[in-house]
C-alpha positions in Angstrom: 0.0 0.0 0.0 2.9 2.1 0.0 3.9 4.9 2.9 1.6 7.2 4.8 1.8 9.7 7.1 -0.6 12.2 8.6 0.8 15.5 9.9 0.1 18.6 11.5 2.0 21.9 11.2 1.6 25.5 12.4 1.7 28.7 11.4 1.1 32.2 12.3 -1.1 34.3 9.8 -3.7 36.5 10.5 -2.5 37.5 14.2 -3.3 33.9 15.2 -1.4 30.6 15.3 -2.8 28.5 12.6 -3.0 24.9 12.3 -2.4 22.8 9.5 -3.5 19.0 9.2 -2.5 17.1 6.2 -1.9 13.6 5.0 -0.4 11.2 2.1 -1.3 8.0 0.9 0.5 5.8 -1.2 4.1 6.5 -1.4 6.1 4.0 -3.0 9.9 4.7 -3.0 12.7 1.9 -3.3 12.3 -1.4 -2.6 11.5 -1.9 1.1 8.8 -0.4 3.7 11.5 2.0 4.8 12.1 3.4 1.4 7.9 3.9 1.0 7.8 5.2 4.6 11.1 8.1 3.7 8.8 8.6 0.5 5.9 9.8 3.0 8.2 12.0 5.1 9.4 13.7 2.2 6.2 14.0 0.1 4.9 15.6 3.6 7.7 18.1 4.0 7.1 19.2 0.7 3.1 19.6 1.3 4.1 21.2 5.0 6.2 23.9 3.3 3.8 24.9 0.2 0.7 25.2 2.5 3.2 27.5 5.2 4.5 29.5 2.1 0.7 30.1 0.6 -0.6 30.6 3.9 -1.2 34.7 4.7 -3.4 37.1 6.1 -4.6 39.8 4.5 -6.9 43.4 5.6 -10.5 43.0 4.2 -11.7 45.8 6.0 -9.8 48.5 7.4 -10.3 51.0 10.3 -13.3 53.1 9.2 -14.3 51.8 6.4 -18.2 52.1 6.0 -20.0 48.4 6.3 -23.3 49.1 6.3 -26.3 52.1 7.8 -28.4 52.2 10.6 -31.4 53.8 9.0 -34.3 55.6 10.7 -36.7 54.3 8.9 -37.7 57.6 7.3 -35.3 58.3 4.5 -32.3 59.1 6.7 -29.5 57.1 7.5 -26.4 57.3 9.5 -23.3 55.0 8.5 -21.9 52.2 10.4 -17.3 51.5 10.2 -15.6 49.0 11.3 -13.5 49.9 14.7 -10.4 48.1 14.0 -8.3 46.4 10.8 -10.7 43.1 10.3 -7.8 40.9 9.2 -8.0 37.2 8.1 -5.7 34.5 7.5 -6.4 32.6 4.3 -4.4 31.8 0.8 -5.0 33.4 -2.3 -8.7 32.5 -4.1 -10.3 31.9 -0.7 -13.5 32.7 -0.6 -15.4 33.3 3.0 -18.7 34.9 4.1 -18.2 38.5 5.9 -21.2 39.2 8.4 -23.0 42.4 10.1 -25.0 41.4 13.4 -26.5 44.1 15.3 -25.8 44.3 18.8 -27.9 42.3 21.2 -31.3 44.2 22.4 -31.1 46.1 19.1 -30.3 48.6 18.4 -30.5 52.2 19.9 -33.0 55.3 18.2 -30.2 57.8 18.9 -26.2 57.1 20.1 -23.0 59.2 19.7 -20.8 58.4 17.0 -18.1 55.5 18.1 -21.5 53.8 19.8 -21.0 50.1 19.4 -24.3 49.1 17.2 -22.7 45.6 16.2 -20.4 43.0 15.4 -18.2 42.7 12.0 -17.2 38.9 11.1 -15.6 36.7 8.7 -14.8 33.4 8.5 -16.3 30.7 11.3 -15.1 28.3 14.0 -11.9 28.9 15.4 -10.7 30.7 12.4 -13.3 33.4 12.6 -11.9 37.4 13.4 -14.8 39.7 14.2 -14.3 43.3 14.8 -16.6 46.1 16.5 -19.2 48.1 14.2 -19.6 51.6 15.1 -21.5 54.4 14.6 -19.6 57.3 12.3 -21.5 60.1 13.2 -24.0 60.5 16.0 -27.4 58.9 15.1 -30.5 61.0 16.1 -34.1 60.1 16.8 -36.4 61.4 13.4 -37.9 65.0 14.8 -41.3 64.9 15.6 -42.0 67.0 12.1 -40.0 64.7 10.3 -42.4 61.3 12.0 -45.4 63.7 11.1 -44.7 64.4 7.4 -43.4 60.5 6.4 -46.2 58.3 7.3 
């Protein structure tokens, strides 16, 4: 059946430590188990190093970059940023899901800009980074006229 080996390796992207699991199957080298079995542990290093080298983080969202509006339901908005970097590990062509959730309880009818209204979020499990969503300006309550003429 030839040598296998499964392997785990680390490295640090993203701010974390990231893990890496791998394995191989099937490496026939020489003419005895040992030969097959040196096959593995070669084959492996080589895996080990090209998932370390590919492996990087990168910013998807910097520090104040607008992610999404807290509207007041009556034609005016006020926009949300994200507090800090949101930075991810991942290799190049990755593809992963970036979420908004409001704060619990909801969220407020008027704040002061930096308010926390949320929570920004990519990726899942233990590889998920979130940052804090906050308000950029101050966020108001609509004025009485304004409730009055949009009903």
């Amino acid at each position: 059946s030839g040598g296998a080996l499964m392997w785990a390796a680390n490295k640090k992207a993203g701010g974390k430590e990231q893990l890496i699991l791998g394995v191989v199957l099937q490496q026939h080298g020489g003419t005895t188990v040992n030969d097959s079995l040196n096959a593995a542990l070669a084959r492996s290093q080589q895996l080990i190093e090209s998932v370390q080298g590919g492996l990087t983080s990168a910013t998807i969202v910097k520090k104040g970059q607008v992610v999404g509006e807290v509207s007041d339901g009556l034609g005016g908005s006020t926009p949300v940023v994200a507090a800090a970097d949101l930075t991810a590990a991942g290799w190049g062509g990755l593809r992963s899901t970036l979420t908004l959730t409001p704060r619990p309880g909801g969220l407020p009818h008027s704040a002061k800009a930096g308010a926390v209204v949320g929570t920004l979020t990519i990726g899942s499990g233990d590889a998920r980074t979130s940052v804090p969503a906050v308000l950029q300006s101050d966020l108001k309550s609509p004025s009485f006229t304004s409730k009055l003429t949009h009903f």
